[in-house]
N, C-alpha and C positions, 0 to 999 in steps of 0.2 A: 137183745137180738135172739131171735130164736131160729135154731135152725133148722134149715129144712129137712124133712125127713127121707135124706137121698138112700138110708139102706134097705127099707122092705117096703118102696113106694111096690115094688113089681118083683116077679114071681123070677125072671129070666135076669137080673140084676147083673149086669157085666161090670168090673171096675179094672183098669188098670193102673199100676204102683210104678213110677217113676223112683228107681235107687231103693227098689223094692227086699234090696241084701242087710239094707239097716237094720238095728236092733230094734226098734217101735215098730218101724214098717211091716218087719216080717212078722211079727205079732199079730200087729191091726190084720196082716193078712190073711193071717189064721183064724181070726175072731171074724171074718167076712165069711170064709169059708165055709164056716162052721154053721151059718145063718143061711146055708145054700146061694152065696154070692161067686157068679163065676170071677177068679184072678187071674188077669195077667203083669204081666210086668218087665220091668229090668234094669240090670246092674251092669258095671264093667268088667266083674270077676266072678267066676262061678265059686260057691265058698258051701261048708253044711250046712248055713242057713236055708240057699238060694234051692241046694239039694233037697232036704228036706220039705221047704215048700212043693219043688216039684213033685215029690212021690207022695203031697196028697191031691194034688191033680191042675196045682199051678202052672200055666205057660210064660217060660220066663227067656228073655232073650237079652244075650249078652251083648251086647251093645247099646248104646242110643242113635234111633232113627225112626223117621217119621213114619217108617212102613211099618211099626211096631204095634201101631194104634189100631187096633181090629175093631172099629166100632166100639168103643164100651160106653157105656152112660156117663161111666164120670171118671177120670184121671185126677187122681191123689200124686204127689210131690214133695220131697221131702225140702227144709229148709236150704241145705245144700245146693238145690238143682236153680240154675239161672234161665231167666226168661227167654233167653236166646238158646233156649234145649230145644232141640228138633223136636222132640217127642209134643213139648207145650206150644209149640211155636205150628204143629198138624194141628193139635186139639183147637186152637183157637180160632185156624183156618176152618176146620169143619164145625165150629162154636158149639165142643165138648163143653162142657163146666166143667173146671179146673179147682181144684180145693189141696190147703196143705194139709201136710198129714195131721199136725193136731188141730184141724177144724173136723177132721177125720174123727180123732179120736174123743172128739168132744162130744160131737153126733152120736157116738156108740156110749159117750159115758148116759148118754140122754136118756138112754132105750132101762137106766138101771135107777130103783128104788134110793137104794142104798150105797151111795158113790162117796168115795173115800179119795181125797187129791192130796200129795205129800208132796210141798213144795218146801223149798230153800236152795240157800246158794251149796249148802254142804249137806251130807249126809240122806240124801234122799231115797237113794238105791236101798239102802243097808236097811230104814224104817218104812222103805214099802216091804222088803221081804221081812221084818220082821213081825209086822203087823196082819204078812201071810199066813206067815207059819202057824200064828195064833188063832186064826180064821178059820185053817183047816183040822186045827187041835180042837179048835171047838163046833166042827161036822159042817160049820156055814156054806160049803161050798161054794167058794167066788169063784170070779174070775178075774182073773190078775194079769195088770202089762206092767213089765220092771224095767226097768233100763242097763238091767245086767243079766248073767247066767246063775240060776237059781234051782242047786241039785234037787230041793225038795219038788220042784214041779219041772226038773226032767227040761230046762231052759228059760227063757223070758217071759212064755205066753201061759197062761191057764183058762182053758175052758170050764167055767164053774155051768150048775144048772139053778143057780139061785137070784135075788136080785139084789148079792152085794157084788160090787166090782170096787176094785182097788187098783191105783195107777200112781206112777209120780206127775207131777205137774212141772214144768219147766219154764221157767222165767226167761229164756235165751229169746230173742225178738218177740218178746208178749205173747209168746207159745200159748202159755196157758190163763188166757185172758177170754180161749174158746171155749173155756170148761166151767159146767154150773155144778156142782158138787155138793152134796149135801153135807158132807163133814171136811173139813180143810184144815190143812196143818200148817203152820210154819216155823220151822225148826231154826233156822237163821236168815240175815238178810247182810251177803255181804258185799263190796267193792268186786267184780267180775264183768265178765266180757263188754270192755269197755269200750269194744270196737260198735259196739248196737249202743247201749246206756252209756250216757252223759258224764255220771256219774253216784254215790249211794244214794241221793236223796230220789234222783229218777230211776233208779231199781228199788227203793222203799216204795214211789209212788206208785209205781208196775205191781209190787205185790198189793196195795191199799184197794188199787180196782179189781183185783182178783179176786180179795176177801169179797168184794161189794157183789160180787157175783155168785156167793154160797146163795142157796134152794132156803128159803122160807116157809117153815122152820126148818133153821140147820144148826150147825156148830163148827168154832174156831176152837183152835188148840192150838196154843202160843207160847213158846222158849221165851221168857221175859229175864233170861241167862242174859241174850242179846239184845244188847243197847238199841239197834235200830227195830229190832222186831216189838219189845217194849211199848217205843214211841208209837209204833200202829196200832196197840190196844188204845190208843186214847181217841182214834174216830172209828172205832168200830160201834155198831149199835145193832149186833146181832149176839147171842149168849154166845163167851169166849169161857173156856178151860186154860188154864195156866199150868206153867209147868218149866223147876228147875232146879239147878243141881244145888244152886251156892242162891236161892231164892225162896226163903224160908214162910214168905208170905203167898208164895204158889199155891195153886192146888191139890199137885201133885210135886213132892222134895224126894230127898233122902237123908240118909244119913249113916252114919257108923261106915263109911264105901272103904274097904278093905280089897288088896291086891292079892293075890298067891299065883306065882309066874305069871305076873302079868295080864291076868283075868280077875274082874270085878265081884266081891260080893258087895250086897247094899240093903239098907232096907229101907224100902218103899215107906214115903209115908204121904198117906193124903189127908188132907185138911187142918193137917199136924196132929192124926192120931196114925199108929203105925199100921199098916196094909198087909204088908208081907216081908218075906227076907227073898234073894234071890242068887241066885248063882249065874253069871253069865258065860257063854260056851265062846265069847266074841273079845277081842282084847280092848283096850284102852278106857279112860272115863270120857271120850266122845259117846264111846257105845252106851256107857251108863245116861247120858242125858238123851241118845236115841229111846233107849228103852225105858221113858218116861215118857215120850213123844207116845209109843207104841203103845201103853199100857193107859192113859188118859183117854185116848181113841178107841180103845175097846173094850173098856170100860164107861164110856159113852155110849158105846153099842150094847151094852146090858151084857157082854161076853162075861161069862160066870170067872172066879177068881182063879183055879186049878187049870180054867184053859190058858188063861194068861199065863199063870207061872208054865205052865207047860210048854206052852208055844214057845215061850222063850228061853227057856233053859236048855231047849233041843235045837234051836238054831245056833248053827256052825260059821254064818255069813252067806256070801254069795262071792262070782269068782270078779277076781281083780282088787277084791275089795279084803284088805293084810289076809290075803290068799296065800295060805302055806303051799310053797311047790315041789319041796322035799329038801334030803339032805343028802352033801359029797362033800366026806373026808371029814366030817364031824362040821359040817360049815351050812345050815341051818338059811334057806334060802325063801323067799318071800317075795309078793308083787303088789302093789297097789295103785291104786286108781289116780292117789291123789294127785293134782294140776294146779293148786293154787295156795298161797302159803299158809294159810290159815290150815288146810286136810292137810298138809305136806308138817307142820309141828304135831297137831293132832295124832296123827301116825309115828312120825319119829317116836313121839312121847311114848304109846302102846307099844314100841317094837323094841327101845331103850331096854324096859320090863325084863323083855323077852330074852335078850342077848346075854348069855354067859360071859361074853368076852369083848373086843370092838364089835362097832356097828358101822357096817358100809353103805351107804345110801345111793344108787345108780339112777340120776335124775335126768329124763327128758322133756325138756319147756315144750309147752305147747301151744302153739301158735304166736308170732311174731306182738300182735298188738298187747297180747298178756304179758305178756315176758318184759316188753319195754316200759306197760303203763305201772307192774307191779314191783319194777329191779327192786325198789330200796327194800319194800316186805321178802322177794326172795333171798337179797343176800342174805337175811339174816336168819332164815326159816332154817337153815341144818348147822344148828350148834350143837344139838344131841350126836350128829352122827361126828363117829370119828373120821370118817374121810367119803368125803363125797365124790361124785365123778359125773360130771355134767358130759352131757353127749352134746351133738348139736340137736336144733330147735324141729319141733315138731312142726310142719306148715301149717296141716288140716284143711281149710276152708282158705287159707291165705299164700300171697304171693310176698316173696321176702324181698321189700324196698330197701334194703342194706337201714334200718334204724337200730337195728339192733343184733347182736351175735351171742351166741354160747361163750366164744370168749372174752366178751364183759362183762358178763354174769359171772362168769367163773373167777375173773378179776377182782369183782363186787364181793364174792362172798370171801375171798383170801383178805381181804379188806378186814372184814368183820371178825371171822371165825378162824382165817388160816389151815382151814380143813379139804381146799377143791381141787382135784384135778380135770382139765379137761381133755376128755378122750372122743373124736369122735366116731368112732368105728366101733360098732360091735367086738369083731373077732379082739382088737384090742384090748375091749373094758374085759374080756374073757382073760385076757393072758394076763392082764395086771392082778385080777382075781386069782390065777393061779399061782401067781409068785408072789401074791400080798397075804390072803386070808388065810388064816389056819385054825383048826378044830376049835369048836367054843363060838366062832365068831360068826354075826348074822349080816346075811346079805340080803337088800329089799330093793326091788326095782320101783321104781314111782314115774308115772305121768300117764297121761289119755293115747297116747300114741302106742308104738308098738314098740315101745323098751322091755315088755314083760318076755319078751326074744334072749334078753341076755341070760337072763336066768334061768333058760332051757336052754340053752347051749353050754351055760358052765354045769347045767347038772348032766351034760349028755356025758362028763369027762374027759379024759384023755388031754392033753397039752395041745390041743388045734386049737 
């Protein structure tokens, strides 16, 4: 399918962005912008995203209603938004075309030479920015959509003037089954949002049609670390790059991977002769199997050897992602993204490193159908940490049919580890922090929702 050419059929291009405050949304609506597309749009909450949109000349209304609809060409929608939104419920009435955002984002990846897709179930934020940072170390100027906050480009969005563009690709309802890519990653393929997929074999076959969708001639770039990513090199039949940690018959390996507080040295090695040494600024050996991901892909790209090592030895991360948030009282605090048990060990494991003393882990489930399809892999995922503290469950996108609670999860993992308490109030996990933790010891908040709250209130101090 090829798609239509909705962004510079016409000179006066109006779009409006339905939940336009997202983190993709407000990107793509920067990248519209910037192509002389007028945006409007709207959200429930006015936030710096919604802000900064406005003050480069977006019209944005806080609500949803059908009056919002000023005529544009085409109303974009995020996955979130139900058919029964006012806003799509006008367009259809005045037979706007309606498109979700990554048919959005597919259309714009169209407009680029050089298109870069990072997909998997884990790690994808962290090897699109890493794979930035290498880009802009070696002058390419892209343009970049990340799905997180990225100090090196001042947010999520980058305006390049060249024709590489770099984005994550997302497997959450066949998102990125819109996207033809000329170079495509896939770093793993795990059991996730099992409320859309069936289960692994129809999230493998979701990434199999994806690959089937790279640009002719393209390239794969494949973690053959994981089991199910492995099995999809075997119907591929376009050139694939390999690449892994404990996978000596890769492309790209390493070896000698040595820790010092909890940060990676390694040395690269391709084809099993040695490439370079490297020092990582990022913690855990997930990040060393990211930074093989990044380094095979731009190294594909002809990117010279000193950009690479440079690109990456000067990336710090990006935020949410074992985001340092400071320290109170010698007590060493931290946030991360992770929401699914496999990031949720991954992490533990990198912050384990870190901690002089206990490790407290402040975990928020997110969303009802995760939480219930994945109990048995959660309870066991915080055996690193010394004392967990499960809050109650994140909704997001869901409405809670009583199948599941915070406290049977929290029962689940006493079961296993004997390490949970369940709190579920903010202001509480704050006070138990102040009469539990003391100097030496690291406190990490983890989940997609808004638990990284607690960690800014216990550094704000004082016993509230």
């Amino acid at each position: 399918m090829e798609h239509q050419n909705y962004l510079w059929d016409k000179d006066d291009m109006k779009v409006h962005m339905i939940g336009i405050g997202g983190i993709s949304m407000s990107g793509l609506a920067e990248i519209l912008m910037h192509k002389g597309v007028k945006i409007s749009g709207s959200d429930l909450i006015e936030s710096e995203i919604t802000k900064r949109l406005e003050s480069k000349g977006a019209t944005i209304y806080y609500s949803h209603a059908g009056s919002n609809i000023d005529n544009p060409d085409l109303v974009v929608y995020t996955a979130a938004v139900s058919n029964d939104n006012p806003e799509i419920v006008e367009a259809a009435k005045r037979n706007i075309p309606t498109i979700e955002r990554s048919e959005l984002l597919g259309a714009i990846m169209d407009q680029f030479q050089n298109c870069i897709a990072v997909s998997g179930t884990h790690g994808k934020t962290t090897t699109t920015s890493m794979i930035s940072s290498i880009l802009l170390e070696a002058g390419l100027d892209p343009t970049i959509h990340v799905g997180g906050l990225l100090d090196l480009i001042g947010g999520n969005t980058r305006i390049g003037g060249s024709d590489y563009f770099i984005a994550e690709a997302c497997e959450y309802k066949n998102s990125f089954l819109h996207f033809r890519p000329s170079l495509a990653i896939v770093l793993n393929i795990d059991a996730d949002h099992l409320d859309f997929f069936k289960d692994v074999d129809d999230i493998r076959k979701s990434f199999e049609s994806f690959l089937g969708n790279v640009r002719s001639p393209g390239t794969i770039i494949l973690n053959i670390d994981d089991p199910q990513t492995k099995t999809v090199l075997k119907v591929l039949t376009r050139p694939v790059i390999t690449y892994g940690i404990n996978s000596a018959d890769a492309d790209w390996s390493c070896e000698n991977v040595t820790f010092k507080q909890g940060y990676a040295n390694a040395t690269i090695m391709h084809k099993k002769s040695r490439w370079a040494s490297i020092n990582l600024a990022v913690p855990g050996l997930h990040n060393v199997s990211n930074v093989l991901a990044a380094i095979a892909a731009c190294h594909s790209l002809g990117v010279s050897k000193s950009a690479i090592i440079n690109g990456l030895e000067k990336f710090k991360g990006t935020h949410r992602r074992l985001e340092d948030k400071g320290i109170i009282y010698g007590i060493r605090v931290m946030d991360d993204y992770a929401h699914h048990p496999t990031e949720i060990q991954a992490s533990l494991s990198a912050v384990r490193a870190l901690a002089t003393n206990r490790l407290f882990c402040i975990f928020q489930p997110h969303t009802y159908t995760r939480t219930f399809e994945l109990i048995d892999d959660f309870s066991r995922s915080f055996a690193q940490a010394d004392t967990v503290i499960v809050t109650d469950i994140y909704a997001a996108r869901e409405k809670d049919t009583g199948i599941i609670s915070s406290r049977v999860l929290n029962d689940r993992i006493n079961l296993n580890t004997g390490n949970s308490v369940y709190l579920p109030k903010f202001d509480d996990i704050v006070k138990f922090l102040h009469e539990n933790a003391t100097a030496g010891d690291l406190v990490i908040t983890m989940g997609a929702g808004n638990v990284y709250r607690v960690g800014e209130m216990f550094l704000a101090g004082g016993d509230n």
